[in-house]
C-alpha positions in Angstrom: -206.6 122.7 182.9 -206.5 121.2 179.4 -207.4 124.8 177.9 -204.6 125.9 179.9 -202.3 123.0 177.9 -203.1 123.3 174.5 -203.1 127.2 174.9 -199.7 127.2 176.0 -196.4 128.7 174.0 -194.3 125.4 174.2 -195.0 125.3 170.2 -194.3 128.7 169.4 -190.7 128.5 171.7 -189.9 125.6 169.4 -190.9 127.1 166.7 -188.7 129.9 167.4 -185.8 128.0 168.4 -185.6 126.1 164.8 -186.2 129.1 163.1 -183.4 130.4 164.9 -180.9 127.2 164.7 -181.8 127.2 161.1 -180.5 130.9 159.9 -176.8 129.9 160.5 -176.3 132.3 163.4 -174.6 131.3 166.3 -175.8 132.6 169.8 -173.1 135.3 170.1 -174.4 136.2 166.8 -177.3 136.6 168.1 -176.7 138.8 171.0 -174.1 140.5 168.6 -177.6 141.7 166.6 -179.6 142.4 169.5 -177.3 145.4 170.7 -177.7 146.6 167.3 -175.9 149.3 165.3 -175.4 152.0 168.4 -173.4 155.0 169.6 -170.5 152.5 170.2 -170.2 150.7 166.8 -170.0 154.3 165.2 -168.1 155.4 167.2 -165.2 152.8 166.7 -166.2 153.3 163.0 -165.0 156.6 163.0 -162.0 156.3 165.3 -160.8 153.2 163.2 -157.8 154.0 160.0 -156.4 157.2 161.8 -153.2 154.9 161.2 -153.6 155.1 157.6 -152.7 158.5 157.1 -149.2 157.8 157.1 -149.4 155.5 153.7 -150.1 158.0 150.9 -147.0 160.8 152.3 -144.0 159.2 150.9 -145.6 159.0 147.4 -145.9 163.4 148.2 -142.3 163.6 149.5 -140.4 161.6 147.3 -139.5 164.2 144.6 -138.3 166.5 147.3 -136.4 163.6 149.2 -134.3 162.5 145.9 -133.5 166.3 145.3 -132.4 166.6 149.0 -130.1 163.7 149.1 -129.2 163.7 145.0 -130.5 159.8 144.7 -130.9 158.7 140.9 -134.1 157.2 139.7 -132.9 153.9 139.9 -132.6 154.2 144.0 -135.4 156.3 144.9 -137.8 153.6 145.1 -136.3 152.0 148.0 -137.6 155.1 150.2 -140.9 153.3 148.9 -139.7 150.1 150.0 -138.3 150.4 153.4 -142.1 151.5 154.0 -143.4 148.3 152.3 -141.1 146.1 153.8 -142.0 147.3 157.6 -145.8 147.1 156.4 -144.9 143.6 156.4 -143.1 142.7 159.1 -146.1 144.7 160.7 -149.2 143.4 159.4 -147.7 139.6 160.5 -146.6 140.7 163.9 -150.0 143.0 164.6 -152.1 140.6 163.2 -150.7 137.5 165.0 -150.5 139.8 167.9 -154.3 140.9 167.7 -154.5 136.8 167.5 -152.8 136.3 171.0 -152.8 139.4 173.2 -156.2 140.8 171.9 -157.5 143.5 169.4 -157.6 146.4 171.4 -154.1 145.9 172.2 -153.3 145.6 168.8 -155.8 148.5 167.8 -154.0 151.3 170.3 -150.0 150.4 170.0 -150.4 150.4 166.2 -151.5 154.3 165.9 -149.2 155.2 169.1 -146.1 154.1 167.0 -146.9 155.4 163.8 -147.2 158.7 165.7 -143.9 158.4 167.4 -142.1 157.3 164.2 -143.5 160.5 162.0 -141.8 162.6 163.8 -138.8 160.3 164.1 -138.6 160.3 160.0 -138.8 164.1 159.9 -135.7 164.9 161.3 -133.4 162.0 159.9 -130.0 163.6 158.2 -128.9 161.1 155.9 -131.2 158.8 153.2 -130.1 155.9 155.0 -131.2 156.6 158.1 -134.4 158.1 156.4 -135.3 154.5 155.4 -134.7 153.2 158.2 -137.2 155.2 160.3 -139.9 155.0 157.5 -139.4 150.6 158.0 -140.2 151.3 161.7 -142.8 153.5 160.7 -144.4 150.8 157.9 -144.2 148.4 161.0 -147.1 150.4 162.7 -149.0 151.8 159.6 -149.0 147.8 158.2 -150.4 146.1 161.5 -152.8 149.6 161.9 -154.9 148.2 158.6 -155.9 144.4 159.5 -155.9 145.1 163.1 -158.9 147.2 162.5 -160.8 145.6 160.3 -160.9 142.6 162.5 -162.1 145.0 165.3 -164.3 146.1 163.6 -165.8 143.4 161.7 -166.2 141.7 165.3 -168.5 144.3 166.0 -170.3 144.4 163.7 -174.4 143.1 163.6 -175.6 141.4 160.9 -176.7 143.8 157.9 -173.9 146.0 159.0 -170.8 143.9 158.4 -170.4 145.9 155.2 -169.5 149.4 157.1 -166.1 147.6 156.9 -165.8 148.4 153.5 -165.5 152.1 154.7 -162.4 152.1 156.3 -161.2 152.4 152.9 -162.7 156.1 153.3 -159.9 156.7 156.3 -157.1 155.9 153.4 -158.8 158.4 150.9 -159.4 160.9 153.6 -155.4 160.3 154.7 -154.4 160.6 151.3 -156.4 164.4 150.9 -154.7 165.5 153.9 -151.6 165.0 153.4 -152.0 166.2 149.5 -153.7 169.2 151.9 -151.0 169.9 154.0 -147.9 168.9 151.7 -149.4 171.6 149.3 -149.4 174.6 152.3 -145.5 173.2 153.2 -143.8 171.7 150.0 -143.5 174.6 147.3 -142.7 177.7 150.2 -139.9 175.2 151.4 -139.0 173.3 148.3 -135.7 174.4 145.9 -136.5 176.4 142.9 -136.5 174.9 139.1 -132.9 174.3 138.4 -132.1 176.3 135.3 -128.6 176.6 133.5 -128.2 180.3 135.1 -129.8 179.4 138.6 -127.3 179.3 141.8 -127.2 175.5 143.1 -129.7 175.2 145.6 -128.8 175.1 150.2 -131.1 172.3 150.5 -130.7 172.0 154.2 -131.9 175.1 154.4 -134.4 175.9 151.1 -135.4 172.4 151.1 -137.1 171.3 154.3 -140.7 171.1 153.2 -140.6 167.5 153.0 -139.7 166.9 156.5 -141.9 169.6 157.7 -144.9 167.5 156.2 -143.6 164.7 158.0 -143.5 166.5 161.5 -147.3 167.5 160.7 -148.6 164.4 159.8 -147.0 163.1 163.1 -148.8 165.3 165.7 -152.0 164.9 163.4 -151.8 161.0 164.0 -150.3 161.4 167.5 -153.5 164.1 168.3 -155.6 161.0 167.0 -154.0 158.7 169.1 -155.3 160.9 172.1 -158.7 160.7 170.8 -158.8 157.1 171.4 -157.2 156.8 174.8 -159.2 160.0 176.8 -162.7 160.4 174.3 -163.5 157.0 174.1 -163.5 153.4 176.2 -162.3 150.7 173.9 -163.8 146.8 175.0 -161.8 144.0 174.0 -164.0 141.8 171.4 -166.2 139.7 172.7 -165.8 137.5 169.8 -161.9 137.2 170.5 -162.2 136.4 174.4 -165.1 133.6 173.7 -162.6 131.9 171.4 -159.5 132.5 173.7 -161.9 130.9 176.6 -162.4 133.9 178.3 -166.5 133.8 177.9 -167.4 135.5 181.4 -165.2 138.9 180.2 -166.9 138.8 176.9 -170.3 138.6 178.3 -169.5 141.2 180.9 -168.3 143.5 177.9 -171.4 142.6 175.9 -173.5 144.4 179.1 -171.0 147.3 178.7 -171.2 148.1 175.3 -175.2 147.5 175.3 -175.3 150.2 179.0 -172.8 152.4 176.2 -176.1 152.4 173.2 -178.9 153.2 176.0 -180.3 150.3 176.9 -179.7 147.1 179.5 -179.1 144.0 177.6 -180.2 140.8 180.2 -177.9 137.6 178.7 -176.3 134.7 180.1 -173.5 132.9 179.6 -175.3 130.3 177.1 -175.5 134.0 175.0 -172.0 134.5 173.8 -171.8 130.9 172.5 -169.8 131.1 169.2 -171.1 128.0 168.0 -174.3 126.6 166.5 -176.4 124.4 168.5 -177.0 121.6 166.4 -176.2 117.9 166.5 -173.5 118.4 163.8 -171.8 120.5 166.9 -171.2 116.7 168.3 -169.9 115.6 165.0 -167.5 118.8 164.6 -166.2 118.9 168.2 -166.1 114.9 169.5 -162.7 114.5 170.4 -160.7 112.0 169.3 -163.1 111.4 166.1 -162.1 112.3 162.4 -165.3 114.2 160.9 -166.6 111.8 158.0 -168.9 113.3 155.2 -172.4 111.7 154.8 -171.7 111.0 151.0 -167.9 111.2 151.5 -165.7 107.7 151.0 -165.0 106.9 154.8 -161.4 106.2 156.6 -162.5 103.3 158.0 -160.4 103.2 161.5 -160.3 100.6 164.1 -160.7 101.7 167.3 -159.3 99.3 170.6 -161.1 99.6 174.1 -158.7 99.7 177.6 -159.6 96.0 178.0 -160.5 95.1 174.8 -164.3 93.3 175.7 -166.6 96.2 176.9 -169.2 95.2 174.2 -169.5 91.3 175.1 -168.2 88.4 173.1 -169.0 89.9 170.0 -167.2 92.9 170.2 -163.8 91.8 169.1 -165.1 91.4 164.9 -166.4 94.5 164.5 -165.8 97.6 162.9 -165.9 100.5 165.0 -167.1 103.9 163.6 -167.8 107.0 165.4 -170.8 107.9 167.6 -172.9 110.6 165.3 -175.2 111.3 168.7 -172.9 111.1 172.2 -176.6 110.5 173.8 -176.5 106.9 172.7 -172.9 105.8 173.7 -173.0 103.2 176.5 -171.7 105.2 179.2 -173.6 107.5 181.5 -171.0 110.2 181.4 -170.7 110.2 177.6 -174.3 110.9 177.8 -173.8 114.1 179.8 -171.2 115.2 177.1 -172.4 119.4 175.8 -170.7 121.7 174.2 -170.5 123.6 177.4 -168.0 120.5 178.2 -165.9 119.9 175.5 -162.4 119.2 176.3 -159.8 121.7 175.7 -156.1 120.1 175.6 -154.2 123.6 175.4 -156.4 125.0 177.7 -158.9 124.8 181.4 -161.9 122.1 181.1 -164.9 122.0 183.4 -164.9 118.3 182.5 -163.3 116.7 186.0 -161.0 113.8 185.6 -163.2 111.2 187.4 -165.6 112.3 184.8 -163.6 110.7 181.8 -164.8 107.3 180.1 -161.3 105.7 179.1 -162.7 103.6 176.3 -163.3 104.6 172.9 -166.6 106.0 172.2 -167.6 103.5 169.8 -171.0 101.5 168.6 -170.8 98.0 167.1 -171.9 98.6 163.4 -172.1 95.7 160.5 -169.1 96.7 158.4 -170.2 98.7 154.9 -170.4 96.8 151.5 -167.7 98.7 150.5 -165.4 97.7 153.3 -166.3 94.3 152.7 -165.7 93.9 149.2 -162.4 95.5 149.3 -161.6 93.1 152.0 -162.3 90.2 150.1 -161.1 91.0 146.9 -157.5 91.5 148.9 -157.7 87.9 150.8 -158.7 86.8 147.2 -155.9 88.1 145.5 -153.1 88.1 148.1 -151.7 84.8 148.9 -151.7 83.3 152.5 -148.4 83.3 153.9 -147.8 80.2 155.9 -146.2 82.3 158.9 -149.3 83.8 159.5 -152.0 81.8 161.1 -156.1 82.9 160.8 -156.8 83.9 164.2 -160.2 83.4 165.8 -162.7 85.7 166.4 -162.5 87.2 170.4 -159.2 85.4 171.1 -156.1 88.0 171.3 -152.9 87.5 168.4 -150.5 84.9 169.6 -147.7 87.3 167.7 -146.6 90.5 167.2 -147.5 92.1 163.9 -145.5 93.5 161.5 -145.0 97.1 161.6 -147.4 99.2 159.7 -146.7 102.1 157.4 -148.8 104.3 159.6 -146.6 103.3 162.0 -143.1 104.2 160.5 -145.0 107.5 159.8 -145.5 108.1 163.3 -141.9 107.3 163.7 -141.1 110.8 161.1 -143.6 113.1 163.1 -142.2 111.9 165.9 -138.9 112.7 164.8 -139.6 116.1 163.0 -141.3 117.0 166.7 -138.2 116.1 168.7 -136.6 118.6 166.1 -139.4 121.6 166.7 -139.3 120.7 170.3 -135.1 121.8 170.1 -135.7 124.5 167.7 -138.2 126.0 170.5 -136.2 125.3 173.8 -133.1 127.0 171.6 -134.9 130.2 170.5 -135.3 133.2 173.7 -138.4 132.9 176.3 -139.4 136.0 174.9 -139.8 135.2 171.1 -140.5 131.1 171.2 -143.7 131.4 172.8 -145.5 133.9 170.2 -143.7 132.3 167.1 -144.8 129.2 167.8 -148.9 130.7 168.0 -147.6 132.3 164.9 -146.9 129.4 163.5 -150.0 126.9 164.6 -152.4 129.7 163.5 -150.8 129.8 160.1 -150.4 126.4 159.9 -154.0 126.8 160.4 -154.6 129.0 157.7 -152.6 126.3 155.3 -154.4 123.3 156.1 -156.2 121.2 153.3 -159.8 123.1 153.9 -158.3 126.8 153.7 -155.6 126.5 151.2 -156.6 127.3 147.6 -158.6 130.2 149.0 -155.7 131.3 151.2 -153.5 131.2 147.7 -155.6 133.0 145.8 -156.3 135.7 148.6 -152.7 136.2 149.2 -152.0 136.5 145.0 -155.1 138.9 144.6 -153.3 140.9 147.7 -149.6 141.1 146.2 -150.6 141.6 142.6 -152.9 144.6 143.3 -150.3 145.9 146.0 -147.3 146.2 143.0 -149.6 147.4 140.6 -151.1 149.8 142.6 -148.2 151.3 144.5 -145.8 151.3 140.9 -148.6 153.7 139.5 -149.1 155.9 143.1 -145.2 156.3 144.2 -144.0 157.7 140.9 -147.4 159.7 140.4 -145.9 163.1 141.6 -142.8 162.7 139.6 -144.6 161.6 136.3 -147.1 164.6 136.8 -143.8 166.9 137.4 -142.7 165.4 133.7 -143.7 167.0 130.7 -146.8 164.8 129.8 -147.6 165.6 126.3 -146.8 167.3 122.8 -149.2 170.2 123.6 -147.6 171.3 127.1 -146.0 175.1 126.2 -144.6 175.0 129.2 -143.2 172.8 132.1 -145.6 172.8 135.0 -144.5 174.4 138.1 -144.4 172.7 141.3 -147.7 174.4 142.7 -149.5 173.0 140.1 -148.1 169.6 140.5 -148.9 169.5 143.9 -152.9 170.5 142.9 -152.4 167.9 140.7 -151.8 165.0 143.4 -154.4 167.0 145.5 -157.3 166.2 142.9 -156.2 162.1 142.5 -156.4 161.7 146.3 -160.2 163.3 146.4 -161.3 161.4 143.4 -160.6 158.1 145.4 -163.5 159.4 148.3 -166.2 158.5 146.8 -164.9 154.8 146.0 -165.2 153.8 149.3 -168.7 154.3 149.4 -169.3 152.3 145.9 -167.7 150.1 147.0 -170.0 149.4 149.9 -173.3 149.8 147.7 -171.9 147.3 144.9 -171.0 144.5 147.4 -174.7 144.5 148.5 -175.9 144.9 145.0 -176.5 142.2 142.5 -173.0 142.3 142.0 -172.0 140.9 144.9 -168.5 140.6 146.5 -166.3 138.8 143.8 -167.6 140.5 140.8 -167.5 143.8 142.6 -163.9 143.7 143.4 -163.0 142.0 139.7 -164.8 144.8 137.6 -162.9 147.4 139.8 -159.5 146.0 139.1 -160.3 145.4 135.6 -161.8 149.2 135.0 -158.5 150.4 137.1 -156.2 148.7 134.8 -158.5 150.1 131.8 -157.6 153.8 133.5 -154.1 153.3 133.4 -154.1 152.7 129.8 -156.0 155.6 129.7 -153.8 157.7 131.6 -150.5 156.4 129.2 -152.4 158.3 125.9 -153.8 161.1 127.8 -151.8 164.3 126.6 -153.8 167.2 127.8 -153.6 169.0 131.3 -157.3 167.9 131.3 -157.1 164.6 130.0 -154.4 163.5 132.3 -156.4 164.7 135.4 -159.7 162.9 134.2 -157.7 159.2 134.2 -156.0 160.0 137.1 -158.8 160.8 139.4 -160.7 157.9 137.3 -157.5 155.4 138.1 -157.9 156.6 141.9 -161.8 156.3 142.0 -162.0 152.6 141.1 -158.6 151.5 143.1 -160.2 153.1 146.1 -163.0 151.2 145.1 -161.4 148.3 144.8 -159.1 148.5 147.9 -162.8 148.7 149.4 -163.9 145.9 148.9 -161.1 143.7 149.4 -160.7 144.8 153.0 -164.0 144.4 153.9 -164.0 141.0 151.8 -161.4 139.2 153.4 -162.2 139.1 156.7 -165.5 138.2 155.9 -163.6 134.5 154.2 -162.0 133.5 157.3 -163.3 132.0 160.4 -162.8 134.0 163.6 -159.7 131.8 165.2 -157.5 133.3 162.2 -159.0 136.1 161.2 -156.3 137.9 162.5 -153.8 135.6 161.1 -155.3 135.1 157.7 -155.7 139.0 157.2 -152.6 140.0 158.8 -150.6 137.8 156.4 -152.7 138.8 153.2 -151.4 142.1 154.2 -148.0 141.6 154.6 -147.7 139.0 151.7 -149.2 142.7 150.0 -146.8 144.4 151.4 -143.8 142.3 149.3 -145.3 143.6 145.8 -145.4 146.7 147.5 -141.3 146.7 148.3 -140.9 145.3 144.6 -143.1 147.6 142.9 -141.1 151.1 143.6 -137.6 149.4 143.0 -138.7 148.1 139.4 -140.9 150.9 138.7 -137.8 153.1 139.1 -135.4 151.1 136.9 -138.6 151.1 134.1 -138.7 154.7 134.6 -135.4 155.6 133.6 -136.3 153.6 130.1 -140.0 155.1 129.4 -142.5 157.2 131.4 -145.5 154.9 130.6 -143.3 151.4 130.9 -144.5 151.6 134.9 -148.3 152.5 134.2 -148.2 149.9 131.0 -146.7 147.4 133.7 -149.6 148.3 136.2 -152.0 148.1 134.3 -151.0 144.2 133.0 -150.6 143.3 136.8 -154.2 144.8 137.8 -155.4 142.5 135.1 -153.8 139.7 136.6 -155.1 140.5 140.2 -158.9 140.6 138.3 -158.1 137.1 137.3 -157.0 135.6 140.1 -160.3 137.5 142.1 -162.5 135.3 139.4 -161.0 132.1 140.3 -162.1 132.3 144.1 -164.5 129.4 145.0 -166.3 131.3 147.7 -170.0 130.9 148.3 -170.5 135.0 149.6 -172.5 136.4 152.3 -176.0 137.3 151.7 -177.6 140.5 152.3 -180.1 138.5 154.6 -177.5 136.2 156.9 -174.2 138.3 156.4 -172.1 135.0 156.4 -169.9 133.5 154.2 -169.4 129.8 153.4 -166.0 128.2 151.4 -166.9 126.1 148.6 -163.8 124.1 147.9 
């Protein structure tokens, strides 16, 4: 019996389970790994970006579109920007909508739009209504990129987080087929070089390559869309429906997708916990508590019972500070507190309401030396006033006290609430309710812990997003210039077009450097700083290049390390932000993108019409300022081990 007792695994089970609390993994984390990289997570892999094929084709059609519609140089660009601006109003609405309704919503709706709107755009008769169309269509192209990196990310087990990183291969891939099929439509359909002696061109007849490229890409994306719906059986995240309190679906569509790999997974409900086990889950969760650091200088708060005597005589000079362990409050039913049973005040709690202690969960502690001396020093220097009378330990105040400041604070919140609360009731049923999410997940995203990171995120987004897309819109039409002394003689339109074709497959590659570098000893930041700082070095480049050669070599070297670097900041950011606003976070890096995106092809146009390199000089000083900003994030990166990733503020 005693061999039996000392022979048993009781040691090794513990032993386990530390191991296990200590590697930073929650248990949906857990479970997450033990289904493994299968047929599934490929399989999303490779239906995930189809949406991004869309981006690159107004950069190809551009030329054609201001020859179509006689637009100067100085207008042109907002064809560029009624895309950008839709990408958006897109990549806030999908990614707040990926927040509320779920990401497979999100992940389906995106690519049936942009689908719907191609073919829309290709048969628009004016340029007004032209931009129009390609806003709606940004809408769907903008939420299509966060919205599937969040799916995806969600899927991911740990040493595999960094497939994300190849999405960026769907942008490069989108980019050489519509290069592919522009260069099969555009020069047959296109007008002729003007020449002094030419006949003025019928361009609604002769010119209707652009918006036969258009039509294309559209059934390509809306063929796509198909292959998701009928070839494949998308589960919502199980990381999404734990967090939105829906853990029973997410662990019946853990089962499903581990039945979809092969093999039976056996889990429990105590499996898709997205939280770590620990007693600093009491600290984090106790309601009604403020969190205080073990070194940090505590905000000492006073905390009144119901009745006011729960503790005995002694209870009335205290100071009160938070329970660190629930297990040794003085009530039974604070003892039986888990975090199966936390309670939820926007939501359903287990917790029944005879189960509630009303008091404040609090232990009698001797007040700290700090607190003391800073007490004394202010009866020392403060004078006594004679209205005010000492009152005695354990009896009540004969008088009311004056107001506090905290208190006249309240008064403002209360007041800026009544104000939300008419601003809600005013707006439609249909729109209040997800603007206000909107808003608290943002809000969310803003708050004291988040913020520097969030500000340098969202600067890193825009200022790569203006430099990048002032050096890619006006690509074709720069290449259709005259580039150097040496030219004998102007390029025809064929040869442009191969031109665009050979940028778009130098960026393939960057994609898959960039997934190799972030797992390097390069890791994440430096990764996506070097690649901005060697893009803007290819732009300068690119400005002295004067050769047919030459200008093809910095091209395809300008479109190998942006690819690159696009890489790694989409499979970066997601990465930063908790799960709760992911969505959010990403969604809004996006769209805040998507505003140096509608700026970029408007200014680049008006620096155009001065100098040919002023845009690519211009780029090249913004990707600078992108590296910089990269450099300044304080964010302790994921390790090649845990694939997590900590803020260090």
């Amino acid at each position: 019996m005693a061999e039996d007792y000392f022979n048993d695994n009781t040691g090794d089970d513990l032993l386990d389970n530390e191991r296990q609390e200590m590697d930073g993994r929650t248990p949906l984390d857990r479970t997450i790994d033990r289904i493994g990289m299968g047929s599934y997570q490929w399989t999303l892999l490779a239906l995930c970006g189809f949406g991004w094929l869309a981006d690159n084709v107004v950069a190809i059609i551009l030329p054609r579109v201001q020859q179509h519609f006689d637009v100067s140089d100085n207008h042109i660009g907002y064809l560029s920007s009624s895309l950008f601006a839709g990408m958006m109003i897109g990549a806030i609405g999908w990614g707040s909508c990926s927040d509320v309704l779920g990401r497979s919503t999100a992940f389906n709706l995106t690519l049936f739009f942009t689908a719907i709107f191609g073919l829309i755009a290709s048969f628009m008769p004016t340029f007004s209504t032209l931009c129009i169309v390609l806003f709606f269509l940004g809408t769907s192209v903008g939420g299509s990129m966060p919205t599937d990196g969040t799916l995806l990310l969600e899927h991911m087990p740990k040493g595999k987080q960094y497939l994300v990183t190849a999405l960026s291969v769907f942008f490069s891939l989108g980019s050489v087929l519509s290069a592919m099929v522009g260069i099969i439509v555009i020069p047959g359909y296109s007008c002729p070089p003007q020449t002094p002696a030419s006949l003025p061109c019928e361009v609604n007849t002769m010119n209707t390559g652009w918006k036969r490229l258009l039509f294309l890409i559209g059934l390509i994306t809306l063929a796509f869309f198909s292959a998701r719906i009928v070839f494949f059986r998308l589960h919502e995240s199980p990381r999404y429906l734990v967090h939105a309190g829906r853990p029973e679906e997410a662990l019946l569509n853990l089962q499903k997708i581990s039945r979809f790999n092969g093999s039976e997974l056996s889990i429990d409900l105590g499996d898709v916990i997205d939280r770590q086990n620990t007693a600093s889950l009491n600290e984090e969760h106790a309601p009604f508590i403020p969190r205080i650091a073990e070194h940090a200088r505590a905000d000492v708060r006073v905390l009144f019972d119901a009745d006011g005597n729960h503790g005995g005589g002694e209870s009335s000079d205290r100071n009160t500070l938070v329970l660190d362990d629930p297990k040794s409050a003085s009530t039974s039913r604070l003892q039986s507190y888990s975090p199966e049973r936390v309670y939820d005040a926007t939501g359903s709690s287990d917790v029944p309401l005879d189960a509630h202690a009303f008091i404040s969960p609090a232990t009698e502690e001797p007040p700290h030396v700090n607190v003391q001396a800073s007490l004394q020093g202010l009866s020392n220097e403060r004078p006594q006033s004679p209205e005010l009378k000492t009152v005695a330990p354990g009896n009540p105040p004969t008088r009311q006290r004056p107001e506090r400041p905290s208190m006249a604070k309240s008064s403002q919140r209360s007041s800026l609430y009544e104000a939300k609360a008419k601003v809600y009731w005013a707006l439609p049923r249909r729109i209040r309710k997800p603007l206000w999410a909107w808003l608290d997940k943002l809000a969310l995203v803003l708050s004291p812990e988040w913020k520097r990171t969030t500000m340098l995120i969202w600067a890193t987004w825009c200022s790569m997003a203006l430099a990048y897309t002032m050096f890619n819109v006006y690509l074709p039409k720069m290449l259709e210039m005259n580039l150097g002394p040496i030219e004998k003689a102007p390029k025809t339109l064929e040869e442009s077009m191969w031109d665009v074709v050979i940028f778009t497959i130098g960026g393939c590659p960057g994609a898959i450097i960039g997934a190799y570098m972030i797992e390097s000893s390069f890791g994440r930041r430096w990764s996506l700083a070097g690649s901005t700082f060697v893009t803007a070095a290819s732009c300068v480049a690119f400005i002295f290049a004067e050769s047919s050669f030459a200008v093809r070599v910095t091209t395809i070297g300008v479109s190998l390390s942006s690819t690159t670097m696009w890489a790694v900041l989409y499979g970066w950011t997601p990465e930063i932000f908790e799960t709760p606003v992911r969505g959010t976070a990403c969604g809004t890096a996006s769209a805040l993108s998507r505003i140096g995106g509608m700026i970029a092809p408007v200014l680049g146009g008006s620096l155009l019409v001065v100098s040919r390199s002023l845009p690519v000089i211009t780029s090249a000083v913004v990707f600078v300022i992108a590296g910089i900003c990269t450099l300044m994030l304080r964010v302790k990166e994921s390790s090649r081990d845990t694939d997590t990733s900590t803020l260090v503020h």
